[in-house]
Legacy VTK file of the C-alpha trace (Angstrom):
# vtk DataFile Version 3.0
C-alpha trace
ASCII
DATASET POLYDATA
POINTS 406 float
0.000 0.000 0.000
1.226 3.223 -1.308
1.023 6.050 1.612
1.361 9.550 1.819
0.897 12.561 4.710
-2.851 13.516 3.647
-3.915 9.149 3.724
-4.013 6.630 1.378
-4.051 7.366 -2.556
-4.196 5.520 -5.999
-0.755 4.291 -6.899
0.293 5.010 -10.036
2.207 3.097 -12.998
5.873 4.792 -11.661
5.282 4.052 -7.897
4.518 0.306 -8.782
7.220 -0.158 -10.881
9.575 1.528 -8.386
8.533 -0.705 -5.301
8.656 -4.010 -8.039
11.894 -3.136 -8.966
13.133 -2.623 -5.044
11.245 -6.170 -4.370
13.117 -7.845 -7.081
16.251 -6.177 -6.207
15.905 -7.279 -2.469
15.461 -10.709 -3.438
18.438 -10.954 -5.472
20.509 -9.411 -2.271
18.834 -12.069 -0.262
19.152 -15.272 -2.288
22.099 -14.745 -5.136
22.781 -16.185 -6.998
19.181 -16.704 -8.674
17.190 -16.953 -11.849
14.144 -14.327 -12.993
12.274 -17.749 -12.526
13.953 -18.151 -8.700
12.158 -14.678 -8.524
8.578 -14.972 -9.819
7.701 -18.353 -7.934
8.937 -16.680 -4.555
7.469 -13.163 -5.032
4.558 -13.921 -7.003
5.180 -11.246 -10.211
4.802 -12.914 -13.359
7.705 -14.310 -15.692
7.224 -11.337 -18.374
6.992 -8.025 -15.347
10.149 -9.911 -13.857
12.393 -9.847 -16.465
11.360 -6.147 -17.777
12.327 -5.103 -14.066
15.253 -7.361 -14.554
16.328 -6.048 -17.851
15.912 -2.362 -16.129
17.724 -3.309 -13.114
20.817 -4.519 -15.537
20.912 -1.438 -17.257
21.125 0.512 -13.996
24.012 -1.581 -13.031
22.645 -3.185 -9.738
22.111 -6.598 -11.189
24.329 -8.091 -13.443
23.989 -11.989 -14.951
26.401 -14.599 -14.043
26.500 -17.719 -16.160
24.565 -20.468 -16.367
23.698 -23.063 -14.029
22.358 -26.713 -15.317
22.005 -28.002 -11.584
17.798 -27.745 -11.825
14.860 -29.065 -13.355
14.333 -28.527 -17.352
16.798 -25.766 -19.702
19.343 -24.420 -17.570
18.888 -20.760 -16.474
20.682 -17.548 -16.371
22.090 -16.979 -12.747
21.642 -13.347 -11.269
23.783 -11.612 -8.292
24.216 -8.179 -7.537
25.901 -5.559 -9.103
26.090 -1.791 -7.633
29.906 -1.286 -8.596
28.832 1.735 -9.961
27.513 3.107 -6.495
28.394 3.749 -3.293
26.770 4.318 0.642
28.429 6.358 2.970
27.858 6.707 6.677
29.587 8.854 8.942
29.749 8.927 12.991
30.416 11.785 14.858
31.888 11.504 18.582
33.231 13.419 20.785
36.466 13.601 19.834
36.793 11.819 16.221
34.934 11.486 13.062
34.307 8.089 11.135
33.736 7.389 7.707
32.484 4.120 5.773
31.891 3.532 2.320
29.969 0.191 1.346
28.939 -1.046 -1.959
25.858 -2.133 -2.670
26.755 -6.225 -2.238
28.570 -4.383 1.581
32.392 -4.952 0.682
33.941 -1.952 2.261
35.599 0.459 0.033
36.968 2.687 2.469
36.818 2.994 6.544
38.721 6.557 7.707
38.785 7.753 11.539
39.867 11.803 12.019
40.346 13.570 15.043
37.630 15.880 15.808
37.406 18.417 19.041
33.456 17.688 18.981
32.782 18.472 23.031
34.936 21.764 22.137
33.490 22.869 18.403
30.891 24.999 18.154
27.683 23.340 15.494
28.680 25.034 12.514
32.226 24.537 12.917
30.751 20.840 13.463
28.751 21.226 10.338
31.819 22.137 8.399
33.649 19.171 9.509
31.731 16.565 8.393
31.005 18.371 5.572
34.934 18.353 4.621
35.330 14.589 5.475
32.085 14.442 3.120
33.329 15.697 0.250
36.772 13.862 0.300
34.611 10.270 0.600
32.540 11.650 -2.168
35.957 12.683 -4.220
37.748 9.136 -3.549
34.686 7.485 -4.727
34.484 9.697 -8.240
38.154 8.848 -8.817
36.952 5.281 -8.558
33.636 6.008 -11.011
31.494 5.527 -8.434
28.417 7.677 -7.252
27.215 8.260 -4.331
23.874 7.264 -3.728
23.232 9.366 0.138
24.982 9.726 2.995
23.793 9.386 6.460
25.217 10.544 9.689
25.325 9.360 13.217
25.415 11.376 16.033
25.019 10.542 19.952
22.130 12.406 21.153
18.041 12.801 20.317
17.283 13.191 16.796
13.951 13.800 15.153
12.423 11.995 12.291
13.463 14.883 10.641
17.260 14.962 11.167
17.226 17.933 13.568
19.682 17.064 16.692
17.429 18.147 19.660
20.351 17.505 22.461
23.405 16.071 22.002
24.995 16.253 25.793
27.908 14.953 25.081
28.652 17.290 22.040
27.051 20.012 23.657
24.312 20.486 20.824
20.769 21.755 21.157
18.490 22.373 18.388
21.005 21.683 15.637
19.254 20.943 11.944
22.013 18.732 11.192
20.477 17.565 7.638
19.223 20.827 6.434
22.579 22.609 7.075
25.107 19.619 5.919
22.997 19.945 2.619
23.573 23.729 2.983
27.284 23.127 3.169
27.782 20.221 0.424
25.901 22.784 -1.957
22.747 20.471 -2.920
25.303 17.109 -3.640
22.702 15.249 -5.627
22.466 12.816 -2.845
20.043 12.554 0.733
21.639 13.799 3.695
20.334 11.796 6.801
20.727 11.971 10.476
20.153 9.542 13.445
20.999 8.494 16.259
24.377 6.493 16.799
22.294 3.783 18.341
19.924 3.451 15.556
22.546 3.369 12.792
24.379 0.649 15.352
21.442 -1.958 14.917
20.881 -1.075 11.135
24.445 -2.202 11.025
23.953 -5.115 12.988
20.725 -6.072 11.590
22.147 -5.956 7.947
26.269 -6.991 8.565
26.567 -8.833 12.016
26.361 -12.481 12.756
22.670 -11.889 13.817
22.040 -10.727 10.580
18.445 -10.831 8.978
17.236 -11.134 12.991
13.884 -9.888 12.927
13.682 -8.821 16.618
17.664 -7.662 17.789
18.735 -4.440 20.043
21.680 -3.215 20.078
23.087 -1.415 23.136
26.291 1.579 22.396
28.979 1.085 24.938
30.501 4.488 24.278
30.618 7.331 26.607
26.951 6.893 26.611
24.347 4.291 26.566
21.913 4.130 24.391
19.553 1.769 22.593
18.962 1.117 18.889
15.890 -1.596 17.790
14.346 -3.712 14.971
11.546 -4.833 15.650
9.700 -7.239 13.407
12.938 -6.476 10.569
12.801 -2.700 11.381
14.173 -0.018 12.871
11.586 1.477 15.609
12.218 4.944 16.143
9.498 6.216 18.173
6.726 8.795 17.142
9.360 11.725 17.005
12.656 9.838 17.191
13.712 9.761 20.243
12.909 5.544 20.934
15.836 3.383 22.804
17.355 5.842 25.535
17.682 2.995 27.735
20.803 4.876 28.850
19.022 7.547 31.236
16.115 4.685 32.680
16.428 4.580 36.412
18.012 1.370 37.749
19.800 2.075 41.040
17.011 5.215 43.062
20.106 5.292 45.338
22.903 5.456 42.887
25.137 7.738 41.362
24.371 11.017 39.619
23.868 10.905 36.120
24.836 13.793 33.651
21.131 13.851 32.526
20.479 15.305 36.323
18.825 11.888 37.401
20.352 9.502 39.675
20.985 5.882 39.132
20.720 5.604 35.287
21.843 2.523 33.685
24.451 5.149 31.824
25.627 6.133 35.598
25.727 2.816 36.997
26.887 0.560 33.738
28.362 3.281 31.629
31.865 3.774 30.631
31.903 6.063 33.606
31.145 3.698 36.167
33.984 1.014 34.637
37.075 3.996 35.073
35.528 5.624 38.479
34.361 8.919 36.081
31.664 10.337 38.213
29.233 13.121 36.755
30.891 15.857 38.428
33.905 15.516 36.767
34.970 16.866 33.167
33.235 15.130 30.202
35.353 11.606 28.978
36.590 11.572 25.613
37.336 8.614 24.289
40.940 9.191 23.505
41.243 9.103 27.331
38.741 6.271 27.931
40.576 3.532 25.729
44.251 3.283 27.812
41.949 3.288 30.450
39.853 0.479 29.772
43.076 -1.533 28.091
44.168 -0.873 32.194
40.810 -2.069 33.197
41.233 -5.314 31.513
44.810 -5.808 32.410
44.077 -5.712 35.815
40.896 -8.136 35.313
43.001 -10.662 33.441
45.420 -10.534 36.337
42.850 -11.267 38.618
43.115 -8.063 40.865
39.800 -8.603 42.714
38.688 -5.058 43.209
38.355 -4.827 39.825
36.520 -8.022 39.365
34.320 -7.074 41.848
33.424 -3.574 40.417
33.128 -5.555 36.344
30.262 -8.027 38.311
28.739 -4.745 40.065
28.180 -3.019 36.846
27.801 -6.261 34.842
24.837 -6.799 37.281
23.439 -3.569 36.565
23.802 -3.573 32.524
21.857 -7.133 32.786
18.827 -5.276 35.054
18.634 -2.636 31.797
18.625 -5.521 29.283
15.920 -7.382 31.390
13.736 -4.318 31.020
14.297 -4.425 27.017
13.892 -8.417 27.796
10.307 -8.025 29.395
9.336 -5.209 27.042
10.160 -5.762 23.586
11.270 -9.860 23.836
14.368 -9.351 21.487
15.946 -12.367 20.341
19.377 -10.612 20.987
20.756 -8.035 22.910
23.953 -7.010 21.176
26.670 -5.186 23.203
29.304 -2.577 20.805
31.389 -0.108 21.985
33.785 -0.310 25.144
31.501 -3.287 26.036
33.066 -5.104 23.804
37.009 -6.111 25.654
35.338 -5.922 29.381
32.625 -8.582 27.624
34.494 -11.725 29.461
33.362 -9.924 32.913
30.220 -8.738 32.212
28.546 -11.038 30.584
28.183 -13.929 33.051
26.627 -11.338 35.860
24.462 -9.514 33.301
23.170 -13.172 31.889
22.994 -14.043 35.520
20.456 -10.552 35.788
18.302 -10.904 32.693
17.825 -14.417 33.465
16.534 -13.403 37.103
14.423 -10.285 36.385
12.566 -11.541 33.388
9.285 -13.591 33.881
9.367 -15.007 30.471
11.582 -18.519 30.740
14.902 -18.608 29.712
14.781 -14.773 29.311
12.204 -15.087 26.699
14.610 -16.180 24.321
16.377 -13.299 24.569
20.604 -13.994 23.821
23.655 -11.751 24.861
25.918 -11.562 23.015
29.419 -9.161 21.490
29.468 -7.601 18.438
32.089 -8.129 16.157
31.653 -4.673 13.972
34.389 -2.634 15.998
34.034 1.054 16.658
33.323 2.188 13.294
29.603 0.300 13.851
27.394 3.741 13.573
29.119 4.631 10.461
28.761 0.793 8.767
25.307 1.809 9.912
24.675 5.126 8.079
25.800 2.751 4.908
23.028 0.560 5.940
20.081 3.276 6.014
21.355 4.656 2.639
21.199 0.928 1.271
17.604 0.144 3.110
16.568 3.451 1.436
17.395 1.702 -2.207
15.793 -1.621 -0.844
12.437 0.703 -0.220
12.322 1.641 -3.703
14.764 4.907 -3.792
16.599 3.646 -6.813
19.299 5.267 -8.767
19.205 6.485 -12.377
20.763 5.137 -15.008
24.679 5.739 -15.095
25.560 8.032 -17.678
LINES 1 407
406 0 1 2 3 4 5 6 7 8 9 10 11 12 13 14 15 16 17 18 19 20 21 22 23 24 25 26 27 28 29 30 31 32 33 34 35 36 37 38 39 40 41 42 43 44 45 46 47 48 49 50 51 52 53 54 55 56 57 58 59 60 61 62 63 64 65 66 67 68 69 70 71 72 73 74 75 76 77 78 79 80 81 82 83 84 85 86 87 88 89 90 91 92 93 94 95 96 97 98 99 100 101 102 103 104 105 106 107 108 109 110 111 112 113 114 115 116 117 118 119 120 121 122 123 124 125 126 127 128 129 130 131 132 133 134 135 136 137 138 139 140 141 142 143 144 145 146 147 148 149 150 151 152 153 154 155 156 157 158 159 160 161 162 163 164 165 166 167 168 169 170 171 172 173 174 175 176 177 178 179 180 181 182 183 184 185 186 187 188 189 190 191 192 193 194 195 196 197 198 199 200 201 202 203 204 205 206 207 208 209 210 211 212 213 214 215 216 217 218 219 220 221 222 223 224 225 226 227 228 229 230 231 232 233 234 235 236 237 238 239 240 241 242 243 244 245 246 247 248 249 250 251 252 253 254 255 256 257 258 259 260 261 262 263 264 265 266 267 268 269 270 271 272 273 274 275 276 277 278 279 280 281 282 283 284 285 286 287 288 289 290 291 292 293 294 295 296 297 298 299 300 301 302 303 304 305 306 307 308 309 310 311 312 313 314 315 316 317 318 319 320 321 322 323 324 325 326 327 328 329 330 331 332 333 334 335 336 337 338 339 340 341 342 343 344 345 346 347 348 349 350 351 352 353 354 355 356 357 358 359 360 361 362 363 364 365 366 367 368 369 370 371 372 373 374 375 376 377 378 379 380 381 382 383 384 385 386 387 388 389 390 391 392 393 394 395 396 397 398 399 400 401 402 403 404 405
């Protein structure tokens, strides 16, 4: 069903077309290599619309034929996979203190993965805006050079962000109010490519969803272990965002009413009590953590944990305990099939994962956690940017095709 702002409407000839085309498309991502008759039976368009979309697909360069395979029933067939070397998705993260970049192709082989320094808690927005908007142009310059165009570019950033791609607070940056898409489109002059913006979270379970080893999970959340906390989720195979945007800040729910202050002005959120804070003795009084300072200290974290100091085992199983009471909220909630921890979580996972099992399993009235797994991700720090190559390629996957090459 086609949909639009004022209710439902007639679809006409280009809008089916465009969504048959994304189908087909899909299903060759999914199931490659395949014949057009692989993708009538499963998708129930007939053998002639199939290979017009086909044909049109192949002269847009995202699907290109492969051979023939005689392992089937009557003539053998012409095999399709994806193309897309034509194209290119690019997401970038920005932190506190460094900018990523990825570049994906359509089939997700990276093409490039940069990390710059970036005095984010320190810029102002527009000197922000004109960052990104640098490291945006000289992605979009190393892809020309390779003859490939870029087909959008999506940003993440760690703070609430409307369905619009306005930044409403950013506490970490220090943003308020920033329209992050309008004004990156301001400063890349109109590109010829959609500028998005969401939340590092999000783009972390897009990337998950689409390139982890949970993959294709229709019911995943995946948790930031960054200088914040915060929660991105697909549900039923997408990514729930909340009537405004601002879904999965599991970071600033109260777990501990006597705990520590929280930079939000609460006391005893998960971020205080299970945060990167809480694992180096940070407390919110002190100076905001950037990252370039967190990582020695959380190689010294598990140093001393692999050497068995027991004060620090102690204080991995304290805040181990308390990331597994967050996830068994998420657990009761939304029943996810897996809770993926990124970020910082990631080394310290050895420690905290038996007491946070231990936790979910505990405060969560389903059996056996409803299901629910733990379990690492294997995506690195780079995971919001992979991500903001994800939306730009679930955007083309809803239909938001590119022309023709010239």
């Amino acid at each position: 069903m086609i949909e639009s702002t004022t209710g439902p409407r007639p679809a006409d000839f280009t809008d089916v077309r465009a969504t048959n085309l994304a189908v087909v498309l899909r299903f060759v991502r999914e199931n490659a290599p395949c014949s057009r008759a692989d993708i009538a039976a499963s998708t129930g368009l007939n053998k002639a619309t199939v290979s017009s979309l086909v044909a049109d697909l192949i002269d847009r360069r995202l699907v290109r034929e492969t051979g023939l395979t005689e392992n089937r029933v009557g003539r053998p067939a012409t095999m399709l996979v994806l193309d897309g070397s034509p194209y290119a998705a690019v997401g970038i993260e920005a932190n506190v203190d460094y900018l990523t970049a990825v570049a994906v192709d359509l089939a997700g082989r990276r093409l490039l993965s940069w990390r710059r320094s970036f005095p984010g808690a320190a810029a102002s927005a527009n000197q922000a805006v004109a960052a990104i908007a640098s490291l945006a142009r000289r992605v979009a310059n190393r892809m020309a050079k390779e003859e490939r165009q870029v087909l959008g570019l999506a940003v993440a950033v760690p703070g609430l962000v409307d369905v619009d791609g306005r930044v409403r607070i950013a506490p970490n940056l220090g943003w308020r109010d920033v329209d992050l898409a309008k004004d990156l489109t301001k400063a890349l002059r109109d590109p010829g490519y959609r500028v998005q913006v969401d939340n590092d979270a999000n783009l972390g379970a897009l990337a998950e969803h689409r390139f982890g080893p949970f993959g294709g999970t229709a019911n995943l959340v995946y948790l930031t272990g960054e200088v914040g906390v915060g929660a991105g989720v697909i549900m039923d195979g997408r990514l729930r965002r909340g009537g405004q945007g601002y879904s999965g800040e599991l970071g600033h729910v109260q777990i501990d009413p006597a705990g520590p202050a929280c930079r939000c002005g609460r006391v005893g959120c998960l971020e205080a009590v299970a945060g990167v804070g809480a694992i180096i003795g940070a407390t919110a009084s002190d100076p905001p953590i950037a990252p370039a300072e967190v990582e020695p200290e959380i190689e010294e974290v598990v140093r001393r944990a692999r050497a068995g100091d027991r004060e620090t085992l102690a204080m991995l199983e304290r805040v181990g305990t308390a990331l597994g009471a967050g996830v068994a909220i998420l657990a009761n909630v939304l029943n996810p099939q897996a809770v993926i921890l990124g970020g910082y979580y990631v080394p310290l996972a050895p420690w905290l994962l038996p007491a946070a099992e231990a936790e979910v399993r505990a405060r969560t009235l389903a059996p056996d956690a409803g299901g629910c797994r733990l379990a690492v991700s294997t995506l690195g720090h780079d995971a919001a940017a992979l991500g903001g190559a994800a939306g730009v390629m679930d955007s083309i996957d809803s239909g938001r095709l590119p022309q023709r090459p010239s």
